[in-house]
Backbone as a printed PyTorch tensor [residue, N CA C, xyz], in Angstrom:
tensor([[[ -96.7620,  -71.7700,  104.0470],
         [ -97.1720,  -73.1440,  103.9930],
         [ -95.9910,  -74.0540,  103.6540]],

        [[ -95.2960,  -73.6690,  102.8590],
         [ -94.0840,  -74.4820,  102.4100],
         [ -93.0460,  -74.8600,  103.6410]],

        [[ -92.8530,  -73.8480,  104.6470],
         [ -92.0090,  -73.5840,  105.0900],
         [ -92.5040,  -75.1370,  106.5250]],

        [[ -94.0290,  -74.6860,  106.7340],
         [ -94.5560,  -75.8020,  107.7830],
         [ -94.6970,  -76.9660,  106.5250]],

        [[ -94.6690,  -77.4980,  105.4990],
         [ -94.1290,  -78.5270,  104.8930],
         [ -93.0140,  -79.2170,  105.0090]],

        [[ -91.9900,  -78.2240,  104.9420],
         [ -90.8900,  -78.6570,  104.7340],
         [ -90.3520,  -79.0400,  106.6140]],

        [[ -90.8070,  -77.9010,  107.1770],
         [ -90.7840,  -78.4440,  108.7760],
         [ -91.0480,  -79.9890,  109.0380]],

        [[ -92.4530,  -80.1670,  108.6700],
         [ -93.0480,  -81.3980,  108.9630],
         [ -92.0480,  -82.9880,  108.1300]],

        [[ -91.4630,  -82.5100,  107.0030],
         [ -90.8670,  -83.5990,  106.3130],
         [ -89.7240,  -83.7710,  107.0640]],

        [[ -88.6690,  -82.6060,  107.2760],
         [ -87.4760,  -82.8930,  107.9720],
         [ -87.7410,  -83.8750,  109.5110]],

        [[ -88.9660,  -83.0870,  110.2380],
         [ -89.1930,  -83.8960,  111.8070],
         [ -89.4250,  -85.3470,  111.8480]],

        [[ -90.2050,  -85.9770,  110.4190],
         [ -90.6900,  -86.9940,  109.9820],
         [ -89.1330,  -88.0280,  109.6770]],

        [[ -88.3330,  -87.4070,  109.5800],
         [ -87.4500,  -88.0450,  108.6220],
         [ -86.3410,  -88.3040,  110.0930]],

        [[ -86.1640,  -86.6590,  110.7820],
         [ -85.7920,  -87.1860,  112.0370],
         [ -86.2340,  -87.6340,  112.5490]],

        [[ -87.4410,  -88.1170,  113.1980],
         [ -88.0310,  -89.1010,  113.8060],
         [ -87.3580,  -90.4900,  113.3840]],

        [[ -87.7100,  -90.9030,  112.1390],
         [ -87.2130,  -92.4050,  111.4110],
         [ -85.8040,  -92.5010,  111.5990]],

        [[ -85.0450,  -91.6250,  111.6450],
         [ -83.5000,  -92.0000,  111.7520],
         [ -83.1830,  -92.4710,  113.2250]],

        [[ -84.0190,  -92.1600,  114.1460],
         [ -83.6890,  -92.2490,  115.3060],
         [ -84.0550,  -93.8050,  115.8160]],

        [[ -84.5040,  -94.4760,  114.6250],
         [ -84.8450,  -95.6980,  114.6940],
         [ -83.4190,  -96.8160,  115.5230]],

        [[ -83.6110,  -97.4940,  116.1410],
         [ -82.3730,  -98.0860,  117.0760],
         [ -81.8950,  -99.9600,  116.6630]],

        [[ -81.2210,  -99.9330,  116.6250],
         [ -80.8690, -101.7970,  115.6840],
         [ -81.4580, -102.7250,  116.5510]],

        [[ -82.5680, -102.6460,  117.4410],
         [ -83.5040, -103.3670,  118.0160],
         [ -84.5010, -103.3740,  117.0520]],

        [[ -84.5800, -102.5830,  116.2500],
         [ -86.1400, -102.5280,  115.2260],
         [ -87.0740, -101.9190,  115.8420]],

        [[ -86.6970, -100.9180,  117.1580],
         [ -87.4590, -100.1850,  117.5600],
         [ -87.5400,  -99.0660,  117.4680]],

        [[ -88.7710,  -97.8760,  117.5800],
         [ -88.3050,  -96.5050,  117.3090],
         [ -89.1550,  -95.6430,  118.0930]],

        [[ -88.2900,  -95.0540,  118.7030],
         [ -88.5890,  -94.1580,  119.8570],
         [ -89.6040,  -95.3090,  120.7910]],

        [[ -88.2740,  -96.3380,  121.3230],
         [ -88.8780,  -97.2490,  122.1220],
         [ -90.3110,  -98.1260,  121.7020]],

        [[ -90.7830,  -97.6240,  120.4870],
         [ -91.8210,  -98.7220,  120.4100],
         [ -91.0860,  -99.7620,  119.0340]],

        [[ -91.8510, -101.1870,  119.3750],
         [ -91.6870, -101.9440,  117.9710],
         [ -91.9740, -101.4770,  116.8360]],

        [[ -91.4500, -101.8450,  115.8280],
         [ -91.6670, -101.1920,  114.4820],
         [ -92.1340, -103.0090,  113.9300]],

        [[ -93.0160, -102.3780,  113.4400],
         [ -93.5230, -103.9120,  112.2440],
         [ -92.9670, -103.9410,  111.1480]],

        [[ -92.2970, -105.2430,  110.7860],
         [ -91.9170, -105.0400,  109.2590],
         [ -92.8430, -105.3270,  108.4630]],

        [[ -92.5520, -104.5860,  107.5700],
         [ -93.4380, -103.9930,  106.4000],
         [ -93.0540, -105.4890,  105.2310]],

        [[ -93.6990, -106.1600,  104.3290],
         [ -93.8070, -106.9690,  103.9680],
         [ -94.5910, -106.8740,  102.3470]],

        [[ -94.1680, -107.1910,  101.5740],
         [ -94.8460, -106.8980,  100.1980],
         [ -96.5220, -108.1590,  100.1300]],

        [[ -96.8220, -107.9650,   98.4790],
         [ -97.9650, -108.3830,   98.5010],
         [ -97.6400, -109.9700,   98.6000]],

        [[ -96.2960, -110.6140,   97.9130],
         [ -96.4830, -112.0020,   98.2110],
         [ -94.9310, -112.4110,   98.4460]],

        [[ -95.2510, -113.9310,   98.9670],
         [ -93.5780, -114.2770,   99.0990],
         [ -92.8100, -114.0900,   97.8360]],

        [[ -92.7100, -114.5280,   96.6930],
         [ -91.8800, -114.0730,   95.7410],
         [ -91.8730, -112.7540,   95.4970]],

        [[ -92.0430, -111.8950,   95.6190],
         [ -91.8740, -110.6600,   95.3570],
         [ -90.5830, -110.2690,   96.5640]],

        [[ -91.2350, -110.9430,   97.8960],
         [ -89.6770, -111.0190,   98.7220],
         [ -88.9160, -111.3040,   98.4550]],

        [[ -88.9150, -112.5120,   98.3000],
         [ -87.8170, -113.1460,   97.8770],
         [ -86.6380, -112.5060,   96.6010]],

        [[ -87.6540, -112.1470,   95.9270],
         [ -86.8580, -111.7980,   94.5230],
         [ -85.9910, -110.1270,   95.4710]],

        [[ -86.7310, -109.3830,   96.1640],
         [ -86.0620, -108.4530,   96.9100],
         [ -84.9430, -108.6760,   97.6870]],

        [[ -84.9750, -109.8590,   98.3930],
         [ -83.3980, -110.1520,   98.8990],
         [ -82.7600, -110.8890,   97.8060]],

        [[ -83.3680, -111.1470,   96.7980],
         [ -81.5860, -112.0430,   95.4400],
         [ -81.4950, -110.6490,   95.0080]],

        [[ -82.3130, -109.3220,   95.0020],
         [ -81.9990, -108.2370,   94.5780],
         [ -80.5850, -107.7340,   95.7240]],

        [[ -81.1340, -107.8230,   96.3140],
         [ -80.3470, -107.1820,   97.8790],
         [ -78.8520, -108.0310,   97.8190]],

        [[ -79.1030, -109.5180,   97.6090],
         [ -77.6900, -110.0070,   97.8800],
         [ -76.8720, -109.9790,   96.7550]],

        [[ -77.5720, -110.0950,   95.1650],
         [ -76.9350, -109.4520,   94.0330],
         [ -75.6760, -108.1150,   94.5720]],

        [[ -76.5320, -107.1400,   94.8560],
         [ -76.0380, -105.7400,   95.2010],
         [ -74.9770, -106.2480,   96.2040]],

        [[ -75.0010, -106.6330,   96.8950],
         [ -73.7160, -106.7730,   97.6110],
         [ -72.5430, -107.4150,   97.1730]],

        [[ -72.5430, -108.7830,   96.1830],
         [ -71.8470, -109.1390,   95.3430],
         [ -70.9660, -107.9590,   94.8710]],

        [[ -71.7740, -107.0550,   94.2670],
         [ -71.5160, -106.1860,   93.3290],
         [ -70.3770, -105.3260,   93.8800]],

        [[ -71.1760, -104.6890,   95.3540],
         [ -70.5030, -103.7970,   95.8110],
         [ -69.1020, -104.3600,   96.2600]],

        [[ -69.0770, -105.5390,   97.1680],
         [ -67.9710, -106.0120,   97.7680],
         [ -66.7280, -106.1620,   96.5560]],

        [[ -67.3980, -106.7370,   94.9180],
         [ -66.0480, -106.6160,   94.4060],
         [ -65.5880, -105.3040,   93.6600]],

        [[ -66.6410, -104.5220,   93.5910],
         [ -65.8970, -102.8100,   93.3640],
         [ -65.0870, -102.8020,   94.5740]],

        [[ -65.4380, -102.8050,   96.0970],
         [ -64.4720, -102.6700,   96.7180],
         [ -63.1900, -102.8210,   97.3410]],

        [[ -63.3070, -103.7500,   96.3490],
         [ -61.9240, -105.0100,   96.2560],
         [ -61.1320, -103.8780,   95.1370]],

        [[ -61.7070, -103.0660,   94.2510],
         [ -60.4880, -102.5040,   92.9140],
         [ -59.8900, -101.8150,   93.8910]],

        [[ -58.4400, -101.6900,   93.1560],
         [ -56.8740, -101.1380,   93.9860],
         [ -57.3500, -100.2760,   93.4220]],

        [[ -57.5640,  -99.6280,   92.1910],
         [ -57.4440,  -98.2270,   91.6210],
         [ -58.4920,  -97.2980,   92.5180]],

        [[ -59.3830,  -97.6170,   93.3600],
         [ -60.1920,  -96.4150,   93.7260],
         [ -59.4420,  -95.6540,   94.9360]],

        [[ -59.7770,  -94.7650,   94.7240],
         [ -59.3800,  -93.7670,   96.1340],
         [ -60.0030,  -93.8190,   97.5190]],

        [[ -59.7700,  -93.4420,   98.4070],
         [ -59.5090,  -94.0030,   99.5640],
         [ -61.4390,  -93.7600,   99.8560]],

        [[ -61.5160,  -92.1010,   98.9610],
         [ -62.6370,  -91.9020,   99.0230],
         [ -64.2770,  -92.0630,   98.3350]],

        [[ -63.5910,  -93.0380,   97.3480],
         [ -64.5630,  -93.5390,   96.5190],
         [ -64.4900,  -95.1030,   97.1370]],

        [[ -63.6310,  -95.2700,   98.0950],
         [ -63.9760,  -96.8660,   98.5950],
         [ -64.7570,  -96.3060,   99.8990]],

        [[ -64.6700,  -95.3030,  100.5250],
         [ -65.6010,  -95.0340,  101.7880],
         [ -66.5900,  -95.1620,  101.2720]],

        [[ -67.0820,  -94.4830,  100.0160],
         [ -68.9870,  -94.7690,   99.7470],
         [ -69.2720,  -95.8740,   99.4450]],

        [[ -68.3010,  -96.5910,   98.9750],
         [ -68.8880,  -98.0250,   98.8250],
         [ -68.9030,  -98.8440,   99.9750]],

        [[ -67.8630,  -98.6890,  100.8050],
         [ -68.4720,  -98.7290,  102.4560],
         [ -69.1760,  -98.4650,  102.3470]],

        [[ -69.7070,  -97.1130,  102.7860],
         [ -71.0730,  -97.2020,  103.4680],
         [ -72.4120,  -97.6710,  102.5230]],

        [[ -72.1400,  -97.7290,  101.2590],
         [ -72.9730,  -98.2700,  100.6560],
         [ -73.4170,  -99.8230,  100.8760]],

        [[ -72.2550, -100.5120,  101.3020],
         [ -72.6180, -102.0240,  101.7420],
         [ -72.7900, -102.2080,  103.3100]],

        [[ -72.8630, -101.5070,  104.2930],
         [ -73.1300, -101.2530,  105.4160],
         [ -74.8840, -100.7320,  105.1840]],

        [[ -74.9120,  -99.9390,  104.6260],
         [ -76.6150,  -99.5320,  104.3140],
         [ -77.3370, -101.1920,  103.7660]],

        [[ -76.8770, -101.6730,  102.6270],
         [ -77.2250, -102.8870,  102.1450],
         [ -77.1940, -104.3280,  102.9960]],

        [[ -76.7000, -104.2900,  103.6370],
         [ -76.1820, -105.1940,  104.3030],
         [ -76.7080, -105.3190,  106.1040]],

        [[ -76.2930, -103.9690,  106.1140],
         [ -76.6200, -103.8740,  107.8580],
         [ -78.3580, -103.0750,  107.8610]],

        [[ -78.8340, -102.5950,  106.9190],
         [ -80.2500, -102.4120,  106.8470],
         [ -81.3780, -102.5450,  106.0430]],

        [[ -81.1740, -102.9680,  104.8590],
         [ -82.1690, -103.7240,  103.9220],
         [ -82.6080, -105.2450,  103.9300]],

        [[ -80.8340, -105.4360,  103.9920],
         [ -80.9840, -106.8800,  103.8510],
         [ -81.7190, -107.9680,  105.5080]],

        [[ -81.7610, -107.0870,  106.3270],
         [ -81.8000, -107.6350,  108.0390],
         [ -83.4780, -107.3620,  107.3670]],

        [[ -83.9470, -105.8810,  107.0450],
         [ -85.5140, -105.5880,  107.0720],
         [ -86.2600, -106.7420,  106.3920]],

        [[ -85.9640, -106.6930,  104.7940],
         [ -86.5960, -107.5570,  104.2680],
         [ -86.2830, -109.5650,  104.8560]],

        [[ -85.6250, -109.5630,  105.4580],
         [ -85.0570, -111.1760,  106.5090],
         [ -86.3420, -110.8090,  107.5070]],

        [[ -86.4920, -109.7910,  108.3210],
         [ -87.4460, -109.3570,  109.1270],
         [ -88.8370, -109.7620,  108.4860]],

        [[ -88.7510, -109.1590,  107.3060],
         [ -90.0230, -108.8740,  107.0130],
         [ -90.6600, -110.3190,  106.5240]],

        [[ -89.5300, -111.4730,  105.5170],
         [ -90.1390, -112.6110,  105.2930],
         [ -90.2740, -113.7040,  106.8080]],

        [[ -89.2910, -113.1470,  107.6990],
         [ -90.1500, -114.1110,  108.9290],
         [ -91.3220, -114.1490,  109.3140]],

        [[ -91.6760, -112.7980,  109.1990],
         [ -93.0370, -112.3880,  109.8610],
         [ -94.1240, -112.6140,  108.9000]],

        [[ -93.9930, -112.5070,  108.0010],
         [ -94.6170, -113.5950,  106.8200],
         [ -94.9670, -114.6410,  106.9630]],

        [[ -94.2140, -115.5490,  107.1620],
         [ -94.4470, -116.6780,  107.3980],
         [ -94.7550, -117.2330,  108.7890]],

        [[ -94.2530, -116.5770,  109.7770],
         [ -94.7940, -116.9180,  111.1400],
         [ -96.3060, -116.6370,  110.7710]],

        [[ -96.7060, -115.1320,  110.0860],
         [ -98.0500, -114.9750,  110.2100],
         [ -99.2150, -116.4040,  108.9050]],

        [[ -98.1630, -116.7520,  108.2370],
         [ -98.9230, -117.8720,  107.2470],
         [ -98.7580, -119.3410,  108.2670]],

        [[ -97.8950, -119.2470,  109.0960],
         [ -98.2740, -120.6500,  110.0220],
         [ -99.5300, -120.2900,  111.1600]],

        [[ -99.1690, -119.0480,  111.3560],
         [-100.3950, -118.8200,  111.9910],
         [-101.7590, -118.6830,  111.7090]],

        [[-101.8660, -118.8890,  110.3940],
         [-103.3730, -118.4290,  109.9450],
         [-103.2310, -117.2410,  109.5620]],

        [[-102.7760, -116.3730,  109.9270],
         [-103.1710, -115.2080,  109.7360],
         [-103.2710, -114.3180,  108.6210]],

        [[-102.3140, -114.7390,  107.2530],
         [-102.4010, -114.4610,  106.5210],
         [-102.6750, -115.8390,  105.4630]],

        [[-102.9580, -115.4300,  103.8780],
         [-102.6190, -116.8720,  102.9000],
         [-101.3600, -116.2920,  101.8640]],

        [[-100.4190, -117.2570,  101.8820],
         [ -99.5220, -117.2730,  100.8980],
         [-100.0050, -117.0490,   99.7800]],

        [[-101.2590, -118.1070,   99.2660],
         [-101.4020, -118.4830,   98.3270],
         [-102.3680, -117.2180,   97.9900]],

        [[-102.2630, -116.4640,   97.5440],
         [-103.7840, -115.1450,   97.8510],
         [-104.2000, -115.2510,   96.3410]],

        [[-103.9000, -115.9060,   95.0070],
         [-104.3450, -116.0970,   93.9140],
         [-103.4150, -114.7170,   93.0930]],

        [[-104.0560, -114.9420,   91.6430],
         [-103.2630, -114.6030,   90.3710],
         [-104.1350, -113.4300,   89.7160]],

        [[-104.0010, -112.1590,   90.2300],
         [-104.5150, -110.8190,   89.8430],
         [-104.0540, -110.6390,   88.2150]],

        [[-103.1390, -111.1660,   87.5360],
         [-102.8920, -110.7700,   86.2200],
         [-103.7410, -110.7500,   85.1560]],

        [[-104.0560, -110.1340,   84.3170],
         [-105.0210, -110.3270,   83.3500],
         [-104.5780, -110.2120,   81.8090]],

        [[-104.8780, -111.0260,   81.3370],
         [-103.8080, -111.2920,   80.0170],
         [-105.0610, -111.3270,   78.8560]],

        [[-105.7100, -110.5300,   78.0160],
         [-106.8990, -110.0870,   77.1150],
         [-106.3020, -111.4240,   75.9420]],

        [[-107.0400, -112.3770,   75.4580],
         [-106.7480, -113.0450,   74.6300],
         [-107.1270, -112.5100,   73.0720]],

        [[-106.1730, -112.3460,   72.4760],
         [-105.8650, -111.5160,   71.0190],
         [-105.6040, -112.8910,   70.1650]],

        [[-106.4580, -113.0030,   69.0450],
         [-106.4500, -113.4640,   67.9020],
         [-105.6690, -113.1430,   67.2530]],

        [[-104.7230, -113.6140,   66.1590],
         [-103.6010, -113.2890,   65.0010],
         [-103.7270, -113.4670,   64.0820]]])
């Protein structure tokens, strides 16, 4: 059983890599995936563009080696060339779908805060 587990995770995973910088995969559209509200996006790309800040001036230090600046390459190539485009993806379609009706921005305030006496 493990073995058709572990089958099924690797094919799953190759499948997704084969994803193409059209946003398509294996020729069909892929939908971006979109959290429960706009700020929660939002706060995901100042997360996202934070991180790149970050990375770009580690990759600026003279002292690293040739090979501790490649991962930070590719670390800001991952950040940059695929988080940061998804979640851009994902708040357009957000909002195209809130001009459209189709969704509400405004979907209300799930928090629940028990009022305690002192």
């Amino acid at each position: 059983m493990e073995d058709s587990l572990d089958r099924a995770i690797k094919e799953k995973i190759f499948e997704l890599l084969k994803k193409d910088k059209t946003g398509k995969l294996n020729g069909k559209e892929c939908e971006p995936i979109y959290t429960d509200s706009i700020g929660e996006l939002i706060e995901k790309l100042i997360i996202v563009h934070i991180r790149a800040w970050y990375l770009e001036d580690c990759a600026r230090d003279s002292s690293l080696s040739d090979e501790e600046r490649g991962r930070i390459k590719a670390k800001i190539d991952i950040n940059n060339g695929i988080k940061r485009p998804r979640l851009i993806a994902a708040l357009n379609k957000m909002l195209d779908d809130a001009c459209k009706g189709k969704i509400d921005l405004n979907e209300g305030n799930v928090k629940f805060y028990k009022h305690q006496s002192y």
